[in-house]
C-alpha positions as CSV (number, residue, x, y, z in Angstrom):
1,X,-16.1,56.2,-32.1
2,X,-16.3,53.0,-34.3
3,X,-18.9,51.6,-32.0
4,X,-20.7,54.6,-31.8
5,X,-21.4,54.5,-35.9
6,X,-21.9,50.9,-35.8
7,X,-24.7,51.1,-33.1
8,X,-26.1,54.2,-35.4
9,X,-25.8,51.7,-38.5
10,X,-27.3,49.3,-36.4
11,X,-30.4,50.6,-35.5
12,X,-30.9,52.3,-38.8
13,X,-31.2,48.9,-40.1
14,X,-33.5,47.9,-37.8
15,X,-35.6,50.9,-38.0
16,X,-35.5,49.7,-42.3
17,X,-36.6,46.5,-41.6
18,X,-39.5,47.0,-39.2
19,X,-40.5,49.6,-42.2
20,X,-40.0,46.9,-44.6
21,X,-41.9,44.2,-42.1
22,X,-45.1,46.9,-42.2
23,X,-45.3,47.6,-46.0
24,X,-45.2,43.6,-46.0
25,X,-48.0,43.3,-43.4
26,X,-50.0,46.1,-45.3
27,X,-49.6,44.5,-48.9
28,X,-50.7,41.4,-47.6
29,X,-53.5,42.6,-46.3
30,X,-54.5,44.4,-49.5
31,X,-53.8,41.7,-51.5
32,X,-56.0,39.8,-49.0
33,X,-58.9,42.5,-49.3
34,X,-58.5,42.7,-53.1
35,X,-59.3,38.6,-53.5
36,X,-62.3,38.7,-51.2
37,X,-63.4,42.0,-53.4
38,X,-63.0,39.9,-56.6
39,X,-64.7,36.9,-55.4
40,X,-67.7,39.4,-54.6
41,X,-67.8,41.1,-57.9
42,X,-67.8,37.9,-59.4
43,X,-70.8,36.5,-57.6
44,X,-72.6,40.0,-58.1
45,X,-72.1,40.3,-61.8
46,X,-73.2,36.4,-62.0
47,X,-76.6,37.0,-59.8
48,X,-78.1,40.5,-61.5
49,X,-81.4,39.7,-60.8
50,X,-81.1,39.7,-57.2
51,X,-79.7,43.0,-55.0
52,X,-77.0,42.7,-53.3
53,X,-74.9,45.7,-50.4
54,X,-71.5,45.4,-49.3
55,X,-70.4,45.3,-46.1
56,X,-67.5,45.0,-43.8
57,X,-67.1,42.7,-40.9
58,X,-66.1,45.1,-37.7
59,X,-66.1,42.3,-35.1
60,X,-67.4,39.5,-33.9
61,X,-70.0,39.1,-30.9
62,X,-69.9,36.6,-28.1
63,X,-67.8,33.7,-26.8
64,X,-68.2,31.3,-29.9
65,X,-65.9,31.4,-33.1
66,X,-67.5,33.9,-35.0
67,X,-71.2,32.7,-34.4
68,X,-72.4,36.5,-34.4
69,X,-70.5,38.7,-36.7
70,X,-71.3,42.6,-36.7
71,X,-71.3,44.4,-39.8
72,X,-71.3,48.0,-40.7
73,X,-74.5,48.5,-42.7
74,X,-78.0,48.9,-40.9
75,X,-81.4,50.1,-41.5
76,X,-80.4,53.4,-42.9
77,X,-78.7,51.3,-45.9
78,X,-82.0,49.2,-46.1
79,X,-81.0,46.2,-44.3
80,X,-83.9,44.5,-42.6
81,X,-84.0,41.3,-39.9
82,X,-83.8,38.2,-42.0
83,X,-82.2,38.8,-44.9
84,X,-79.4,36.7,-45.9
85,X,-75.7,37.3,-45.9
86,X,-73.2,35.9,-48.6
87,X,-69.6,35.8,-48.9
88,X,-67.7,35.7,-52.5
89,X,-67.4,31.9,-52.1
90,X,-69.7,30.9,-50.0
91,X,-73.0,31.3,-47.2
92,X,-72.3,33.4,-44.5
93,X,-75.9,33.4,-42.5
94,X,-78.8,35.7,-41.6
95,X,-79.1,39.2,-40.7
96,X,-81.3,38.8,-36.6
97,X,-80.6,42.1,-35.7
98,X,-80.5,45.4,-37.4
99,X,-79.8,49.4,-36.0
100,X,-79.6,52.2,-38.4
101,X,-75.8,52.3,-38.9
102,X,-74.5,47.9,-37.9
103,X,-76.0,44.4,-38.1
104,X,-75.6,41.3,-36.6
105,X,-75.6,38.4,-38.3
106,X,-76.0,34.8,-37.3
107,X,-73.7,32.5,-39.0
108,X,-74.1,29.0,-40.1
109,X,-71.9,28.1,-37.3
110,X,-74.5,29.0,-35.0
111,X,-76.5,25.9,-33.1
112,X,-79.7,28.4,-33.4
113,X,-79.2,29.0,-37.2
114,X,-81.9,26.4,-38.3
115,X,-81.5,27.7,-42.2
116,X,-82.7,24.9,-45.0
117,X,-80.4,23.7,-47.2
118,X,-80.2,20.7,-49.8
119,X,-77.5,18.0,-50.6
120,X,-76.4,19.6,-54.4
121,X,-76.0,15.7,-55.8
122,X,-79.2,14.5,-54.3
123,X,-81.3,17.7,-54.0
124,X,-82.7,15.9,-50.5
125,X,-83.7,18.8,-48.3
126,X,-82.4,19.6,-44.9
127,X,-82.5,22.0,-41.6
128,X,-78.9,23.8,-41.7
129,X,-77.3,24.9,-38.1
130,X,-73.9,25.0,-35.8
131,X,-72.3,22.4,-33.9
132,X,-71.5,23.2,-30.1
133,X,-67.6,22.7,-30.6
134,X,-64.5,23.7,-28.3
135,X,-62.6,23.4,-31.7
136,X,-61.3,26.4,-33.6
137,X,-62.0,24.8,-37.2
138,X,-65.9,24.5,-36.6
139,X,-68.5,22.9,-38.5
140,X,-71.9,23.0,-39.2
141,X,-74.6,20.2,-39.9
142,X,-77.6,19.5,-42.5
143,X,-80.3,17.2,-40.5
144,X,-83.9,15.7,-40.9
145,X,-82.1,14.2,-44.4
146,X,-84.4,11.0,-45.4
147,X,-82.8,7.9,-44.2
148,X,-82.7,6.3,-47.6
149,X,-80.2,9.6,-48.4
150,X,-77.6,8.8,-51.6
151,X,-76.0,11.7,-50.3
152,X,-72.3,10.5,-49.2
153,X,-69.0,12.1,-48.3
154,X,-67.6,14.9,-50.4
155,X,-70.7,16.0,-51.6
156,X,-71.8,19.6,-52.0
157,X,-74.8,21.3,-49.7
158,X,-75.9,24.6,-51.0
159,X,-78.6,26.9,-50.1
160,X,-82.7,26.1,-51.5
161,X,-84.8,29.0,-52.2
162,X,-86.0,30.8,-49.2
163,X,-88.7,33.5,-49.1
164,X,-89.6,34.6,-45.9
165,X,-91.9,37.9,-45.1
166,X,-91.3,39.6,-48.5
167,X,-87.9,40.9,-47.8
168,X,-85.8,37.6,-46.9
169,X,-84.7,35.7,-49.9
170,X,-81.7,33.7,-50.9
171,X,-80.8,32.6,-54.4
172,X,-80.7,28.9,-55.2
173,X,-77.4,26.9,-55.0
174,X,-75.3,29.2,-53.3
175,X,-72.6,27.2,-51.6
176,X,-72.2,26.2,-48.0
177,X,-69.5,23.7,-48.2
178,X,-68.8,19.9,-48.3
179,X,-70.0,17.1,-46.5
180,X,-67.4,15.4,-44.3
181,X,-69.8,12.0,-42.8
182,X,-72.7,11.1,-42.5
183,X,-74.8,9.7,-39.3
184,X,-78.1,8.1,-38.6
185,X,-80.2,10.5,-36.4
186,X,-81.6,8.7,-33.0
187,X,-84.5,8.1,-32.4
188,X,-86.1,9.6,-35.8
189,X,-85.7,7.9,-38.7
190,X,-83.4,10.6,-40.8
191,X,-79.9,11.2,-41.1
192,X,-77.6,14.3,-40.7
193,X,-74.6,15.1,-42.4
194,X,-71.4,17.0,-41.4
195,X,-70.1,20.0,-43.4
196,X,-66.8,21.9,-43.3
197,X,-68.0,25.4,-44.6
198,X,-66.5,26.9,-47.9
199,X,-66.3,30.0,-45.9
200,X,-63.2,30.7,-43.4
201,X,-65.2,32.6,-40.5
202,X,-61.4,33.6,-38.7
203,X,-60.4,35.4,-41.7
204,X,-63.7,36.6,-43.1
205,X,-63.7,40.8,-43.9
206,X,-66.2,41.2,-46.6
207,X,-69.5,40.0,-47.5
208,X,-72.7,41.1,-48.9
209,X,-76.3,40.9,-47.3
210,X,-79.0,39.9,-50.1
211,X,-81.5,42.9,-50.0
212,X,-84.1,41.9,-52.8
């Protein structure tokens, strides 16, 4: 009898902290959500002048880490190919494909990307894009910097005005993240530099695509 009530006991307990384990795992989440919304409002109330739509990540597309992400706002929301793709606190990419109701976007960790971008402290001008990497913490690279470059490690690349067919346009000085080192590029005369993105691809869920 005793054992009978203390397996009971037992697996109510259990059955209270597997609840408890999934209220955790569902505050965490919100709290998680709630951040990234933050960060977003805070960028949008600080850029008025430009138009900016929410979206949600749904899932990623291919074999690299997060190189195409697919988002849940199309044509029927006015996205259009080319427009550019922010998170709260940092570059995300560019919109290459758009249906009436999802977009994919290439990210920065994309080899193709080819985005320019300028060294913050310098204001030396560069082509943005991926690195082919087997590593899960990926990077990206600014090239075609001038070989006489002050730029040096720790310093800050961030977007340069784009305008592109009307509709593709990205604010100034928007961040993409920090330069880690710096190499001469063979056999042109230029150097590239490495960047660890502000933006953490594996736990991105929010962003906003730049619509005017």
């Amino acid at each position: 009898m005793l054992s009978c009530q203390f397996k009971k006991e037992n697996d109510e307990l259990k059955k209270e902290v597997e609840e408890l384990r999934l209220k955790l795992v569902d505050f965490e989440k919100f709290k998680k959500e709630n951040e990234e919304l933050n960060k977003l409002l805070n960028f949008k109330n600080s850029n008025r002048n430009i138009k900016l739509l929410g979206a949600n990540v749904v899932a990623k597309v291919g074999g690299e880490w997060f190189d195409i992400l697919l988002i849940d706002v199309g044509s029927n929301d006015g996205v259009k190919k080319g427009q550019y793709v922010i998170a709260g606190n940092g570059f995300v990419g560019q919109v290459i494909e758009v249906n009436p109701n999802n977009s994919k976007v290439m990210t920065i960790l994309d080899e193709m990307a080819n985005i320019p971008a300028k060294v913050s402290s310098t204001e030396d001008i560069g082509l943005l894009t991926g690195i082919k990497s087997i590593n899960k913490d990926k990077q990206c690279k600014i090239s075609m910097l001038p070989y006489d470059t002050k730029a040096k490690e720790g310093d800050l690349v961030v977007t340069t005005n784009i305008i592109s067919e009307g509709d593709s346009i990205i604010q100034d000085n928007i961040l993409i993240g920090k330069i880690t080192s710096i190499e001469e590029e063979k056999p042109s005369l230029t150097k590239v530099a490495y960047i660890k993105p502000e933006v953490d691809f594996k736990k991105l869920e929010k962003v906003m695509v730049i619509i005017k």
